[in-house]
VEXLO-745950 format. One line per 8 residues: their letters; for each residue x, y, z of N, C-alpha, C. Coordinates in Angstrom, 1 decimal, padded with zeros to 4 digits. Layout:
BEGIN
A	X/Y/Z/X/Y/Z/X/Y/Z ~ ... $
//
This chain:
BEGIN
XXXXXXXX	-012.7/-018.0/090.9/-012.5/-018.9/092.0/-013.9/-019.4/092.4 ~ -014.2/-020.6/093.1/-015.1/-020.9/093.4/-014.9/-021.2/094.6 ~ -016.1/-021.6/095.2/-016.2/-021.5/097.2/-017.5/-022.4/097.2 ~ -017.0/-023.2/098.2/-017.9/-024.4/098.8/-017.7/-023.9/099.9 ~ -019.6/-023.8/100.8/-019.4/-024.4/102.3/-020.0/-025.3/102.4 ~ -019.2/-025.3/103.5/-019.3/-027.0/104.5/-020.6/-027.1/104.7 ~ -020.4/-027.8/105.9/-021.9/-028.2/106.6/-021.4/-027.6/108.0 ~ -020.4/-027.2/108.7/-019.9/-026.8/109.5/-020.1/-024.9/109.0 $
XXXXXXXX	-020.6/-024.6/108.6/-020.4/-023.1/108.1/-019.7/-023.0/107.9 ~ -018.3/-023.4/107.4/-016.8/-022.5/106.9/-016.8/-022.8/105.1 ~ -015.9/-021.9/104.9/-015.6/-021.7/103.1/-014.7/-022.6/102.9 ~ -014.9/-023.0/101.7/-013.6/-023.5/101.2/-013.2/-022.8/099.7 ~ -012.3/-022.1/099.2/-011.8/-021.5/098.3/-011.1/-022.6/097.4 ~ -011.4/-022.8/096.5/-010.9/-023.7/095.3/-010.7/-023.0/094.0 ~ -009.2/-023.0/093.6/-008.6/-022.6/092.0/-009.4/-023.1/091.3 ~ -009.9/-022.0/090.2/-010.4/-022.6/088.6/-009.1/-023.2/087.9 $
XXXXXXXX	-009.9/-024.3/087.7/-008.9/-025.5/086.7/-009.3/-025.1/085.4 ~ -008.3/-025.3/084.4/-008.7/-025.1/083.3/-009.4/-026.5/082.5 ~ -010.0/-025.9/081.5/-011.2/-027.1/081.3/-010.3/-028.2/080.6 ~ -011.0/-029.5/080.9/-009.8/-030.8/080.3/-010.3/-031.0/078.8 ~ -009.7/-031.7/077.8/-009.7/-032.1/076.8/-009.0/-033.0/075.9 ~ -009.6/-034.0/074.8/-008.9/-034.3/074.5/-008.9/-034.4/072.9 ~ -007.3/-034.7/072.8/-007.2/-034.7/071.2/-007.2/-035.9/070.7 ~ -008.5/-035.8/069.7/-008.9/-036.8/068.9/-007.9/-037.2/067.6 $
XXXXXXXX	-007.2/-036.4/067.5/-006.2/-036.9/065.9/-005.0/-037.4/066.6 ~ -004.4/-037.5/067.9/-003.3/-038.1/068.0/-003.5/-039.2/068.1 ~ -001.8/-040.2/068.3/-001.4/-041.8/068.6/-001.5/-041.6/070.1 ~ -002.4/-042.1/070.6/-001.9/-042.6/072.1/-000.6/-042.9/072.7 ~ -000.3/-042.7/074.0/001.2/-042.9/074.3/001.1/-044.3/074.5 ~ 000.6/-045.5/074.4/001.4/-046.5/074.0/001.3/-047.1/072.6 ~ 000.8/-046.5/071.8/000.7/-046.8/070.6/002.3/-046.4/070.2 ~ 002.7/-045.1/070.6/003.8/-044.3/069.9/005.2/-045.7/071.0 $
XXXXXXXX	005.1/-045.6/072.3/005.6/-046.6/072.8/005.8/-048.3/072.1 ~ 004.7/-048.9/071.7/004.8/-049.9/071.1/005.5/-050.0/069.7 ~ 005.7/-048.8/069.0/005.9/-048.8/067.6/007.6/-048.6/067.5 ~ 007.9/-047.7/068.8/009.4/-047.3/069.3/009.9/-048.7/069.7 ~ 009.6/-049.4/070.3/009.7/-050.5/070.7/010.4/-051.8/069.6 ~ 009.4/-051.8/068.7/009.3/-052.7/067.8/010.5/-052.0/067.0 ~ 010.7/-051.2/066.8/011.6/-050.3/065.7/013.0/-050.8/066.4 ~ 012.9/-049.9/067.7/014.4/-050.4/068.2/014.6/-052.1/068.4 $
XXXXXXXX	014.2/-052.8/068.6/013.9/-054.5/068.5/014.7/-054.8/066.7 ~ 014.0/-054.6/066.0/014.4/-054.7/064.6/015.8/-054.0/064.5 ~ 015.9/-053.3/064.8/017.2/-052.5/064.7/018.4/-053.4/065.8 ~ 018.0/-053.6/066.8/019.2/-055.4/067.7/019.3/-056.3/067.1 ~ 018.1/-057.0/065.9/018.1/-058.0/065.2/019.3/-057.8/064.0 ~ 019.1/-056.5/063.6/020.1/-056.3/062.7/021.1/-055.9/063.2 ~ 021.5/-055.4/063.9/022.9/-055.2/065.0/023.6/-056.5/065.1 ~ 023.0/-057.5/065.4/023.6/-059.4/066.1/023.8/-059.5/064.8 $
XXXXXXXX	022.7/-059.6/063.8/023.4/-060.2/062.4/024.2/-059.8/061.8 ~ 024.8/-058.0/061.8/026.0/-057.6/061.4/027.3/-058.0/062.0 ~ 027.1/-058.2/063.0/028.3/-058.2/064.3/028.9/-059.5/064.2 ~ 027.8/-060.4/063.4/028.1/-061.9/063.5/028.3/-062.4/062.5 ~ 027.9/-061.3/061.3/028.9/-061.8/060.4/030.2/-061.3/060.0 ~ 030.2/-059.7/060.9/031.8/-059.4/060.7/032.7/-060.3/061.8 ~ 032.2/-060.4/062.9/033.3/-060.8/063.7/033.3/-062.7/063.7 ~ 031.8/-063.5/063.7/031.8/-064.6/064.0/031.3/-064.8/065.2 $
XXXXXXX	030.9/-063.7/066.3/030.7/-063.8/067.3/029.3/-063.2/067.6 ~ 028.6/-064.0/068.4/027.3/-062.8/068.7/027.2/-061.6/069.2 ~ 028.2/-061.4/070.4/028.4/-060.2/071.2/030.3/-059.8/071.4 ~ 030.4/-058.9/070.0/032.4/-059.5/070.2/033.1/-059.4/071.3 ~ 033.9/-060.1/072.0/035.0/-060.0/073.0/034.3/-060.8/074.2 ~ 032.4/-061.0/073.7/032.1/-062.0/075.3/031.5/-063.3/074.3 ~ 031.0/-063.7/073.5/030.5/-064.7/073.1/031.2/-064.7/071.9 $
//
């Protein structure tokens, strides 16, 4: 633990943090975000074009 005093004479007691770090081999979380994104997107594109060529309709029973 560590301990700061004031300027007033009193302690302050403060938790050891564990030390921060980072990982240099991973995808950042919007990279991994942008790529899920784009995946499911491609995957609606193909969804409407199936749907529209089985039924005729873009969204069946509303359009």
């Amino acid at each position: 633990m560590s301990t700061v005093i004031e300027d007033g004479g009193r302690t302050n007691i403060y938790a050891k943090e564990p030390p921060m770090y980072i990982d240099e081999n991973s995808i950042p979380h919007n990279e991994k975000a942008e790529r899920l994104n784009g995946r499911l997107a491609m995957l609606g594109v193909i969804a409407a074009i199936g749907s529209y060529a089985v039924t005729g309709q873009l969204i069946p029973g509303v359009w």
